[in-house]
C-alpha positions as CSV (number, residue, x, y, z in Angstrom):
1,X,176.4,85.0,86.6
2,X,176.1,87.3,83.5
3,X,173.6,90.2,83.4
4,X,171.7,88.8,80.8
5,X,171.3,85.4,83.3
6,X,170.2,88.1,85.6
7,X,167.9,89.5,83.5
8,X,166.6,85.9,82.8
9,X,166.1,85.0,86.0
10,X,164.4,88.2,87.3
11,X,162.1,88.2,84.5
12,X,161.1,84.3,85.0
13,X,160.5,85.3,88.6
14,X,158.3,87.5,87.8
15,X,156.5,85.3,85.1
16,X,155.8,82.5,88.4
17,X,154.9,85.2,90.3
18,X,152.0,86.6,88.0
19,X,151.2,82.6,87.4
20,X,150.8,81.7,91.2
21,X,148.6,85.4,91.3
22,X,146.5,84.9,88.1
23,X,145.5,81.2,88.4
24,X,143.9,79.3,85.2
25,X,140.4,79.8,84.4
26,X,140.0,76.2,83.6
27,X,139.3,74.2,86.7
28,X,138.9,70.3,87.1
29,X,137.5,68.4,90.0
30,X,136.7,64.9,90.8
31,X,133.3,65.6,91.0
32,X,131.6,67.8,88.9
33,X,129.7,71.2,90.5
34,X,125.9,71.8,90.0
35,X,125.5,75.2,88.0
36,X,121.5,76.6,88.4
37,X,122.0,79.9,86.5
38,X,118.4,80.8,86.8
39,X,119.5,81.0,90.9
40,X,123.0,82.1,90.5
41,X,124.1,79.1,92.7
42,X,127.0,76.6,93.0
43,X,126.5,73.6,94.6
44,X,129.8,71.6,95.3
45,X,129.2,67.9,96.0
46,X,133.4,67.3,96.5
47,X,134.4,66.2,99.8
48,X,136.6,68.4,102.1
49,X,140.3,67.7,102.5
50,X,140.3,67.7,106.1
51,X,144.6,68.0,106.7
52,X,144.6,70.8,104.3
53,X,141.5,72.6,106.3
54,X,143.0,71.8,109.6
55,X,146.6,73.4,108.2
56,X,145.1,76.6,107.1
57,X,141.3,76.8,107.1
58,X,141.3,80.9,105.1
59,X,143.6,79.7,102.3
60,X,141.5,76.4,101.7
61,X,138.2,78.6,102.0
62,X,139.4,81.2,99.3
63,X,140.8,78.4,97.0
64,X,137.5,76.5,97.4
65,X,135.7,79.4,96.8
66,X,138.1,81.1,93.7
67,X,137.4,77.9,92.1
68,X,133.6,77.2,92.2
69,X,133.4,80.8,91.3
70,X,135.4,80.7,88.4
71,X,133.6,77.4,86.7
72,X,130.2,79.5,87.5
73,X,132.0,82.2,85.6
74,X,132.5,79.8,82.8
75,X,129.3,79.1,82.9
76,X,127.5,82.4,82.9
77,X,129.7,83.4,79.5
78,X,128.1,80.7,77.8
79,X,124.9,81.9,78.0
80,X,123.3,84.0,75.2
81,X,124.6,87.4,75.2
82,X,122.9,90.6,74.7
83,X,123.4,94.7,74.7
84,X,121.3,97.2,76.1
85,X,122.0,100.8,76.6
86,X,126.0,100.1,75.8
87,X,125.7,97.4,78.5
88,X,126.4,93.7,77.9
89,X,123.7,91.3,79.7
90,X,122.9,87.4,79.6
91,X,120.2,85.9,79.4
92,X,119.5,83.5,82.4
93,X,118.0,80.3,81.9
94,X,114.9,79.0,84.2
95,X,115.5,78.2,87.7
96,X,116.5,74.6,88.7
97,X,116.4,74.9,92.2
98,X,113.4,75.3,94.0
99,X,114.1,77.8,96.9
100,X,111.7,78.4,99.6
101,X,110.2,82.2,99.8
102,X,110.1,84.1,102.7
103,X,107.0,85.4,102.6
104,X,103.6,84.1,100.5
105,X,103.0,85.0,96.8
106,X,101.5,88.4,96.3
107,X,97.6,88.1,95.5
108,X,96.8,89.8,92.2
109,X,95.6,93.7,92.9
110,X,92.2,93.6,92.6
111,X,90.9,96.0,89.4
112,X,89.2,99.0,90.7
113,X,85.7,100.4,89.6
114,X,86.8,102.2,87.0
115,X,88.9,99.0,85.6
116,X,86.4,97.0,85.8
117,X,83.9,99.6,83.8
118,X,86.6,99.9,81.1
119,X,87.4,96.0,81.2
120,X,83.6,95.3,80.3
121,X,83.4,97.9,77.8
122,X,86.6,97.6,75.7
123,X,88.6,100.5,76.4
124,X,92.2,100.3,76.4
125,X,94.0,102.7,77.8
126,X,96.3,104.9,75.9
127,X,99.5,105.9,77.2
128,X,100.4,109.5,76.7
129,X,104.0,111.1,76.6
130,X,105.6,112.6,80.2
131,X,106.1,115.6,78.2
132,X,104.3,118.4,76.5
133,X,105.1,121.4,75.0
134,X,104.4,124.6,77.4
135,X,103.0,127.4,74.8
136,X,103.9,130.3,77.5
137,X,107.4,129.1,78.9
138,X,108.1,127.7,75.0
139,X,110.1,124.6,76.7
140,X,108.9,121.0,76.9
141,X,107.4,120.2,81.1
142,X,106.1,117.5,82.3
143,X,102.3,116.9,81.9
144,X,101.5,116.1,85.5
145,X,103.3,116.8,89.0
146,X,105.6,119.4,90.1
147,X,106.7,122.1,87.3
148,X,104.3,120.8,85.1
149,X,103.6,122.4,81.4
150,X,100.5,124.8,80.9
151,X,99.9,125.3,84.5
152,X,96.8,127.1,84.8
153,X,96.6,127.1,88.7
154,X,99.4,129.8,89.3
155,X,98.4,132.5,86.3
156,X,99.3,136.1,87.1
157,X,95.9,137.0,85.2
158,X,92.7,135.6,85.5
159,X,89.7,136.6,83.3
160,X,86.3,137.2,85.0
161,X,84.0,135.3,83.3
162,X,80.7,137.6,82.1
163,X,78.1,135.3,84.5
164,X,80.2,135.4,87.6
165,X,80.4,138.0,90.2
166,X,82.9,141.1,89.3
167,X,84.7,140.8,93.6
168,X,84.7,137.2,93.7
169,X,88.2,136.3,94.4
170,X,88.8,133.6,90.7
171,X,92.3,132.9,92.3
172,X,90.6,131.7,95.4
173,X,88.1,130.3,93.5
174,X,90.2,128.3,90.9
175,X,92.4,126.9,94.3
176,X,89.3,125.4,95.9
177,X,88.4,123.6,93.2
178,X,91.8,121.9,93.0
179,X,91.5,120.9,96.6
180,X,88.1,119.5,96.1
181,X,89.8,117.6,92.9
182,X,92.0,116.4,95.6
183,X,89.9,115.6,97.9
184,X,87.5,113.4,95.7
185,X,90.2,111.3,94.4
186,X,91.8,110.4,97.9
187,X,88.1,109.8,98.6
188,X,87.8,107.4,95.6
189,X,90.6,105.6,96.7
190,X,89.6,105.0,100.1
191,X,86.4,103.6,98.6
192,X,88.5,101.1,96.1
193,X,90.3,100.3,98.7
194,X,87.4,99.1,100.9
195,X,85.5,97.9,97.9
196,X,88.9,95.8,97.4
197,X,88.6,94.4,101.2
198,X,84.7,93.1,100.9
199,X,83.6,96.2,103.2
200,X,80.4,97.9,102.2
201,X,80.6,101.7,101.9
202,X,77.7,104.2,101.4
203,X,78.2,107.2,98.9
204,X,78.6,109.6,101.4
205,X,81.8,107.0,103.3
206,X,80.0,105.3,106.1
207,X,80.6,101.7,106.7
208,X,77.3,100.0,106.3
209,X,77.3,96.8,109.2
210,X,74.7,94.5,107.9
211,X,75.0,92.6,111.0
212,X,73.9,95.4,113.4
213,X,71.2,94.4,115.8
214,X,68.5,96.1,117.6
215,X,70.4,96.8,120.2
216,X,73.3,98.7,118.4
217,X,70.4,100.9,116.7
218,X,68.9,101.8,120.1
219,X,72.3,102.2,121.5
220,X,73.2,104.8,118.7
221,X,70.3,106.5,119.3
222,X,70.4,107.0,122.5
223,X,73.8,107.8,122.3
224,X,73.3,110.8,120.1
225,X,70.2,112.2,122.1
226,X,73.3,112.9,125.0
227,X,75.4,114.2,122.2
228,X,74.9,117.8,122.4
229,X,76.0,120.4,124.7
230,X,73.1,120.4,127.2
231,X,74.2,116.5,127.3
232,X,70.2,115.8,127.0
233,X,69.1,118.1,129.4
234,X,66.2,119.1,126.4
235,X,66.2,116.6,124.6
236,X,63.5,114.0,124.2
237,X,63.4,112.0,127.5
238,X,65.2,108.5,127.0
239,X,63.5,104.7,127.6
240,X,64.5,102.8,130.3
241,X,66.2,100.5,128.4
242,X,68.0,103.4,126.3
243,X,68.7,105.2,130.2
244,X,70.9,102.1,130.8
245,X,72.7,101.6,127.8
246,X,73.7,105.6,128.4
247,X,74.2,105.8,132.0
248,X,76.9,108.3,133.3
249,X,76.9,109.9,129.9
250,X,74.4,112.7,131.2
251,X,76.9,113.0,134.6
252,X,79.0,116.4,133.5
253,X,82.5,116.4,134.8
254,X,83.0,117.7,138.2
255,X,86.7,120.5,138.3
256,X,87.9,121.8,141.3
257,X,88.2,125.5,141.8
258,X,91.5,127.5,140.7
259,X,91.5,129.5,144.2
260,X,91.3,125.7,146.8
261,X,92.8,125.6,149.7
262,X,96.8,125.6,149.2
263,X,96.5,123.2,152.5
264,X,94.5,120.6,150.5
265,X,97.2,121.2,147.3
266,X,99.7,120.7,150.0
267,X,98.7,117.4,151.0
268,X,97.7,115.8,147.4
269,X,101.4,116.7,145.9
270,X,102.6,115.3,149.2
271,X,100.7,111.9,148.8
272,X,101.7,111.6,145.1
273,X,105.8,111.9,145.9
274,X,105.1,109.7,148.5
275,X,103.0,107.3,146.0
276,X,106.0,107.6,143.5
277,X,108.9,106.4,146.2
278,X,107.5,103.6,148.0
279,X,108.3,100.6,146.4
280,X,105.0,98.7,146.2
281,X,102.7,100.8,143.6
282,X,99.3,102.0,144.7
């Protein structure tokens, strides 16, 4: 053999070689697949060769699978194409399959009261930029959040009005008002949020029960009369019927002394081991 029959041979080697690697992307099989794009799901009516899955069950599971996936891949590149943000994308058709979910469909967010004010009335709702322009740091910050532009709740100077008081604290003053901001819109969402769920909210955040009866109100009530710290020892005697609906609240709790009897102590801690070995619990 010559070294260019060498050469030959080698070189068709590795020719079969890459072949028997890099298979064909076109793929035939007696029965066509089902392609749903919209899913990204191959269905593969074909019937399994049993003597080649009995001989070697990986290799006729990868081949299986290589194949199926490259006819979806066939598929998916004959979709329209587009580009966003230097990335190509297609565009997926609708969904052929219907798959079961999980869970059941989200119910719609219900609007909240200012929504619904600006729903009746007209107003759209403008969206502003992330960004403004910060006069005293001359950079560009965010509007809201953390580092935000033109923050005016951590100045290094604060001018006393002429009306207020010259030795009220303004930093002090200026940082309760942000927690009260605070405050009143966590408090407006709790209030959305049980104006959302059907649950009827006074102003000042009580639940209003429109199916109390009489005997709730009397309970309350006499409830609060053993509220205090005398636990109604002044307060205005109770009915009989409110005496019953509070009994033991006006009974104060009874302590033992710090300086008992170290024989009594002796004898309870004793009881309690013994308590916590036997084997039926008292």
């Amino acid at each position: 053999m010559t070294s260019n029959d060498l050469v030959k041979s080698i070189l068709q080697r590795d020719v079969d070689e890459q072949d028997r690697i890099l298979k064909s992307t076109e793929v035939t099989k007696p029965c066509p697949v089902d392609i749903d794009l919209g899913n990204l799901l191959v269905w593969d009516p074909n019937v399994v060769d049993q003597q080649a899955y009995k001989e070697n069950r990986e290799e006729y599971i990868k081949n299986t699978m290589r194949d199926n996936m490259q006819l979806f891949v066939n598929a998916l590149w004959q979709v329209p194409i587009e580009r966003h943000d230097n990335a190509v994308v297609a565009k997926l058709p609708d969904a052929k399959t219907v798959v079961p979910r999980e869970k059941p469909v989200p119910k719609p967010k219900p609007l909240t009261k200012w929504q619904k004010f600006a729903q009746s009335k007209g107003i759209v709702k403008r969206n502003k930029s992330k960004f403004v322009w910060d006069e005293t740091k001359q950079e560009w910050g965010r509007r809201y959040g953390y580092k935000k532009a033109n923050d005016d709740t951590k100045p290094w100077l604060i001018e006393v009005p002429g009306s207020a008081d010259p030795n009220e604290d303004q930093f002090a003053k200026r940082l309760a008002a942000k927690k009260e901001r605070v405050a009143k819109n966590e408090f407006q969402r709790l209030k959305n949020i049980a104006r959302a769920n059907k649950i009827n909210v006074r102003n000042d955040g009580a639940i209003i029960n429109k199916k109390s009866s009489t005997n709730d109100v009397k309970k309350a009530l006499a409830t609060a009369k053993y509220s205090d710290a005398s636990m109604g020892q002044f307060s205005e005697q109770a009915a009989p019927d409110e005496a019953r609906q509070t009994r033991g609240f006006s009974k104060k709790r009874k302590f033992e002394s710090n300086l008992g009897s170290l024989k009594n102590e002796k004898n309870k801690q004793l009881k309690l081991f013994e308590q916590m070995n036997s084997s039926t619990a008292k």
